[in-house]
Every structure is written in C-alpha cells, then in structure tokens.
C-alpha positions in Angstrom: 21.5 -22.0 11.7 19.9 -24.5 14.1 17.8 -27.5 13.1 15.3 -26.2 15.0 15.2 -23.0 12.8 15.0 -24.8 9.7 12.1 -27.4 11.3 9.0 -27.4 8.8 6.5 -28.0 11.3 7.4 -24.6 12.3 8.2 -22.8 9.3 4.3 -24.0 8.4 2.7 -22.6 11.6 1.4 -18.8 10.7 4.2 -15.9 12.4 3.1 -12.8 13.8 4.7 -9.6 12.0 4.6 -6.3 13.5 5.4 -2.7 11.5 5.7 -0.6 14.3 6.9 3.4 14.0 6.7 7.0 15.1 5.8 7.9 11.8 2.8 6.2 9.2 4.9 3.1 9.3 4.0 2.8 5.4 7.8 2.8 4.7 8.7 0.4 6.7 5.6 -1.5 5.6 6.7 -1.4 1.9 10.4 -2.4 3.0 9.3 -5.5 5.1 7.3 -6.8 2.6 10.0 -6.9 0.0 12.4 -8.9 2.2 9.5 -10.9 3.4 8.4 -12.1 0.3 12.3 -13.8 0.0 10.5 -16.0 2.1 7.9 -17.7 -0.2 7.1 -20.7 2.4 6.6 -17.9 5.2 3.3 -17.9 6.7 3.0 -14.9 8.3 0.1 -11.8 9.7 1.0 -8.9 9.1 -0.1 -5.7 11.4 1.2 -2.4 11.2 1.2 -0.1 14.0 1.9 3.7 12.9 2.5 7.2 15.5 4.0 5.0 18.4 5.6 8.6 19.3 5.5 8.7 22.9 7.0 6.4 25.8 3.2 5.0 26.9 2.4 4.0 23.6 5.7 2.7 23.0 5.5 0.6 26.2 2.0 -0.4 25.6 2.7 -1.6 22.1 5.1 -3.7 23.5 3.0 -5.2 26.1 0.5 -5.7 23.2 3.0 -7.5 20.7 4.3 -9.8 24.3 0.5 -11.0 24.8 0.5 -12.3 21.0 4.0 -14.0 21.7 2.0 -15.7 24.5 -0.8 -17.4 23.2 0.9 -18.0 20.1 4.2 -19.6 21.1 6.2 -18.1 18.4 8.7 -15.5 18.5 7.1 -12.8 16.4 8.9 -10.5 14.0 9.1 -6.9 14.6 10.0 -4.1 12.1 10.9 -0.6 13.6 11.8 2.7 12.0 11.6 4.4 15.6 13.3 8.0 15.0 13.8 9.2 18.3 16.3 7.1 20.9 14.9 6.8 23.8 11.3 5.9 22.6 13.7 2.9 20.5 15.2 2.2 23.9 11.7 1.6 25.7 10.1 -0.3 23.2 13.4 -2.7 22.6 13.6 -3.5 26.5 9.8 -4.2 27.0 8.9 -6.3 23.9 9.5 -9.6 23.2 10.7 -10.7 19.7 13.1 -10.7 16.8 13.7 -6.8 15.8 14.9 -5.5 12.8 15.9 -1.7 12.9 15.1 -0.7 9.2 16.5 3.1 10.2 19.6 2.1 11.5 20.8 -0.9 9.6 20.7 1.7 7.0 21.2 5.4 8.3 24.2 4.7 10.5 26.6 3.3 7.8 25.4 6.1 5.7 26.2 9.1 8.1 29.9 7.6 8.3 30.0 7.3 4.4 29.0 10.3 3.8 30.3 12.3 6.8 27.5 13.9 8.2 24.2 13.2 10.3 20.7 12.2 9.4 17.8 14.6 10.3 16.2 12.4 12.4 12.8 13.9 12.1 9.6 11.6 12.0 8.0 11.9 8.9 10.3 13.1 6.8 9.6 10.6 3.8 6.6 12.1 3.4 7.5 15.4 3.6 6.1 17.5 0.8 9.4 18.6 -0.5 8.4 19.6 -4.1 4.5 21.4 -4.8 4.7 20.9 -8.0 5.7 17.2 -7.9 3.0 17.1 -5.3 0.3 18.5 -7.2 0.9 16.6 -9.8 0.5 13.7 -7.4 -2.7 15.0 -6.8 -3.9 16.0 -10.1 -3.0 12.5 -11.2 -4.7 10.8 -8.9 -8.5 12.9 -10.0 -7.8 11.9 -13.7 -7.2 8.5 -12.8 -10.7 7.8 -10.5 -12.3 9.2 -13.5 -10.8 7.5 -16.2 -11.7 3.9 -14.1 -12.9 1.3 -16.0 -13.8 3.1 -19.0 -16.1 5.6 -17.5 -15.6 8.2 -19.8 -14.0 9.1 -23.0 -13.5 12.7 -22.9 -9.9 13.5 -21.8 -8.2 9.8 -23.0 -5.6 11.3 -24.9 -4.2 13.5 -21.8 -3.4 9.9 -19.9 0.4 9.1 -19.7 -1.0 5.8 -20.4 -3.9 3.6 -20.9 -4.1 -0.3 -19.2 -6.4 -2.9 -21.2 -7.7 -6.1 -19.9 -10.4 -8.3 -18.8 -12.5 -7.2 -15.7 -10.8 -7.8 -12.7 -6.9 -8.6 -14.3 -5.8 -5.6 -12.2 -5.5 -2.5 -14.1 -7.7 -0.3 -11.1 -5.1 -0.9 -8.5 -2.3 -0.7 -10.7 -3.7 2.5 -11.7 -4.0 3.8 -8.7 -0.6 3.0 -7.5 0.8 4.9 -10.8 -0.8 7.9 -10.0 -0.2 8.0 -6.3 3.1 7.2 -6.7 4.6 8.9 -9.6 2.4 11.2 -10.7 0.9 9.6 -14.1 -2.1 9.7 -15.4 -3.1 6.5 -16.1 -6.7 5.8 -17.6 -7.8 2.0 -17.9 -10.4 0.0 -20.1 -11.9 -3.2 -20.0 -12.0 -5.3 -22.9 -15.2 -6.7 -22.9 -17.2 -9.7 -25.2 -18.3 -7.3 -27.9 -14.8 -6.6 -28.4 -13.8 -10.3 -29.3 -16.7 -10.7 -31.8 -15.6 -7.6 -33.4 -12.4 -8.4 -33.2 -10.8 -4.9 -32.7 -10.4 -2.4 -29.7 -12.7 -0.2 -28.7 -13.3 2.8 -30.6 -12.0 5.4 -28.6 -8.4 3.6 -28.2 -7.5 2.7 -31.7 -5.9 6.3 -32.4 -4.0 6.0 -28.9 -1.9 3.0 -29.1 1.4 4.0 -28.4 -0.5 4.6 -24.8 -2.1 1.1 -24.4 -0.3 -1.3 -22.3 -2.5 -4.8 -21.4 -2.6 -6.9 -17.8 -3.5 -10.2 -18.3 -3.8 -13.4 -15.8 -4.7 -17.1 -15.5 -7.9 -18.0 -15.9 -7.4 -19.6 -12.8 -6.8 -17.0 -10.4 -9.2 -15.1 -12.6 -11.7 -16.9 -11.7 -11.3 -17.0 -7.8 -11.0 -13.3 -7.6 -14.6 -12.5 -10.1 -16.4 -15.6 -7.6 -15.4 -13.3 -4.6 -17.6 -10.3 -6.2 -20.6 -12.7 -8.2 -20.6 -16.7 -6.6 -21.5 -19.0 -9.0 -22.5 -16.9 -11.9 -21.3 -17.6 -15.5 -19.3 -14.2 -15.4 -17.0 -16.0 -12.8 -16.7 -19.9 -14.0 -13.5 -21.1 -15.4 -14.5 -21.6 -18.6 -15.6 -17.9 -19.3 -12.7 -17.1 -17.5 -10.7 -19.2 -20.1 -12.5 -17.7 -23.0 -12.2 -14.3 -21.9 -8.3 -14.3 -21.3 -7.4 -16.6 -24.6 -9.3 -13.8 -26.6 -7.7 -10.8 -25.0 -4.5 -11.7 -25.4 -5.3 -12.9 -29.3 -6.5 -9.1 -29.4 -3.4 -7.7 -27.8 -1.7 -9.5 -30.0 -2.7 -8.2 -32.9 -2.9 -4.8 -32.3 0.6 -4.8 -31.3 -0.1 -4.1 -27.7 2.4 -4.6 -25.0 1.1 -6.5 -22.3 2.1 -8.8 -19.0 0.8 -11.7 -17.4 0.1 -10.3 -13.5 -0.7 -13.2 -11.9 2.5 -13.9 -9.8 3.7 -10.1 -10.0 3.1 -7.6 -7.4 1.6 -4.1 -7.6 5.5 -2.4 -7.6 6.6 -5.1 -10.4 3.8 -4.6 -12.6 4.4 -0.6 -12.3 8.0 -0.8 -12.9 7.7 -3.0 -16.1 4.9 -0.5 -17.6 6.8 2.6 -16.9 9.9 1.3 -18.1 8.5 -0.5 -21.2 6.5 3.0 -22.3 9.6 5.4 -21.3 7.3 7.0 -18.5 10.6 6.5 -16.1 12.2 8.7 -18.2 9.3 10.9 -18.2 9.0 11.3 -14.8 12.9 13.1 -14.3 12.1 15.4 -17.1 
C-alpha cells in the first residue's frame, strides 16, 4: 500500500460510491454496505444505479460516473453485479474507477467448486421461488403497518413478536425490515410517560411477554433524531430524552424483558439479535 493511499487528507475528503446493475441493484447495495462499513473513517456518497441492461445505458452510466471523477478528483468506487458479458465488457472499458465485480469474485470460484454453471439470469435473487414463503412475506408486511406504534390492540397475540421502546428508538424500521425480510409479524409499542408513573406495561402486553423484545438508545442520539421531527420542543431536549430512556430500561428491567441498545447497530444487526434471542430463526425453517 502506498503512502499516498494511506494519506488522511484524503481518506477525510467525501468518495463517490456507485451500485450499478442489470438488476434492482439492492443486492449489491446490501453487500457494499457491509464491506463498506469496515471502513469506519470512510467518507463516502453512496448512489445506486439499478436496470443498466442495455449497451447505451451501460455506456452512458459510465460517461455519468467519469463526469463525477472529474470535478471531484477522486477515483470513485464502483460496485457491479452486471449479469450479462458483454454489457460488463462496455461499462468496464468506458468508466473510470476502482471496480469491484460482486458476481464474479463470488460465482466463478463457485461454478469450479461445485462443477457446474451459474444461471446467469438478471433478477434471479428476487425471483419468487416459493408462494407461500412469499405470501407470507406479504401477509407479514399488512399486520405489521397495522400493528405500528400501537395503533390497535385487536390481533397482538398473532405477532411473532412485539418491540417496546421510547418513540423514535427504532422499532418501525426494524419492524418493517422483519416482515419484509423474513416473513414475521412483528407488532411494536411505545412506552410512553403514563407507563413510568404507573410503573408497569401497558395493559394489553402484560399477558404477551414471552413476545416483547425492547430497543433502547442514548439519549444522545435520541435526542438529535426527535429535534429532526419537533425543533426545540421539550419532547426532543436531552433531558426528557434522559428521563425517558433511564425509565424504560428500569421498566424492561423489571419485567424481565429482553432488550438492546441500537444506537451503534444497524437495521440487519438489530434483526439478527431479536430473531435469534426469541427462537424466530428457528421458526422461520420450520
């Protein structure tokens, strides 16, 4: 590695990232970001460009990633899952930058382990392989929009599980990702003030339990996320924030409920540790 390469002034400057494929480019999206995030000093943009399936758009992708490499002076980094060769061939000759070939770091050395050759079709991760799997997907993903922050009772014990925390401590994306992934049902529940004088859950939850799992985070970042929504208002100062956190974990506590701290976790962490911590993993392959 060069000292040039490990120069700080440089490491600081923001790099252009590009997800470019012939399919959604989601996939290659999800795998960037996990090596990217090895990289904790990176500054970085992200763009994703999906359905770059024909020659021309291939071509003027690249002329559109060259332009960026221009004006910014830095070597951008370029993810590809490009399925079909000659498309690859185009866009590697015209654009400017350092590419990383997601589909064949990994699908070459597999075809020679296991003797045989990929299908290479676009789309095929999101293929609907399985319609019950899939409409479970689906079916998931209703209960779960209607079971957002405690909108209604009716139904609770039918969720695979039930997230607890203070407003904004990330249980409705977390949800969301549980049900759109895996196909569980997840209902979530804000603990509220009333809850802390009273000192017990609400109602409703008390005979589900075994189904609560709690998201907490520092006040801190608490706070910056509620003063994106309400500025200035009591509801987003640190010391409500403070308040509001110490007492739902207390709570938690008490009950016995399993919870995590999501501040520094992502999306994919957090829905690993709740799955496996409730047995929903297991759930999922029966």
């Amino acid at each position: 590695m060069t000292d040039q390469e490990l120069d700080p002034q440089k490491a600081e400057k923001t790099r252009q990232v590009f997800i470019v494929s012939d399919g959604t480019a989601i996939t290659a999206e999800t795998l960037a970001h996990s090596i990217l995030t090895q990289f904790p000093d990176l500054h970085y943009h992200q763009t994703r460009i999906p359905f770059v399936d024909t020659m021309e758009k291939a071509i003027d992708t690249a002329r559109r990633i060259n332009a960026v490499e221009k004006e910014d002076g830095l070597r951008p980094i370029i993810f590809t899952t490009f399925v079909e060769p000659e498309i690859m061939r185009s866009f590697n000759e015209m654009v400017s930058g350092h590419i990383i070939d997601l589909f064949r770091k990994f699908v070459g050395p597999l075809e020679t382990e296991l003797g045989m050759k990929s299908a290479h079709s676009i789309g095929q991760t999101h293929r609907i392989r399985d319609d019950e799997k899939y409409q479970r997907r689906i079916a998931a993903i209703d209960y779960t929009l209607q079971h957002d922050d405690g909108q209604t009772n009716r139904g609770l014990d039918d969720a695979d599980v039930i997230l607890v925390g203070v407003s904004r401590s990330g249980k409705t994306p977390t949800s969301l990702f549980l049900a759109m992934q895996f196909g569980i049902k997840v209902a979530n529940y804000p603990l509220i003030p009333e809850d802390f004088d009273r000192g017990s859950l609400p109602e409703a939850l008390l005979p589900l339990r075994n189904k609560l799992f709690g998201l907490s985070i520092a006040p801190e970042r608490l706070s910056e996320i509620r003063n994106e929504r309400r500025p200035g208002s009591r509801y987003a100062s640190i010391e409500n924030c403070r308040m509001e956190i110490r007492d739902a974990e207390e709570l938690m506590h008490r009950e016995g409920i399993r919870w995590l701290n999501s501040t520094t976790k992502s999306i994919e962490e957090i829905s690993a540790t709740i799955m496996s911590e409730l047995g929903l993993d297991r759930q999922r392959k029966a």
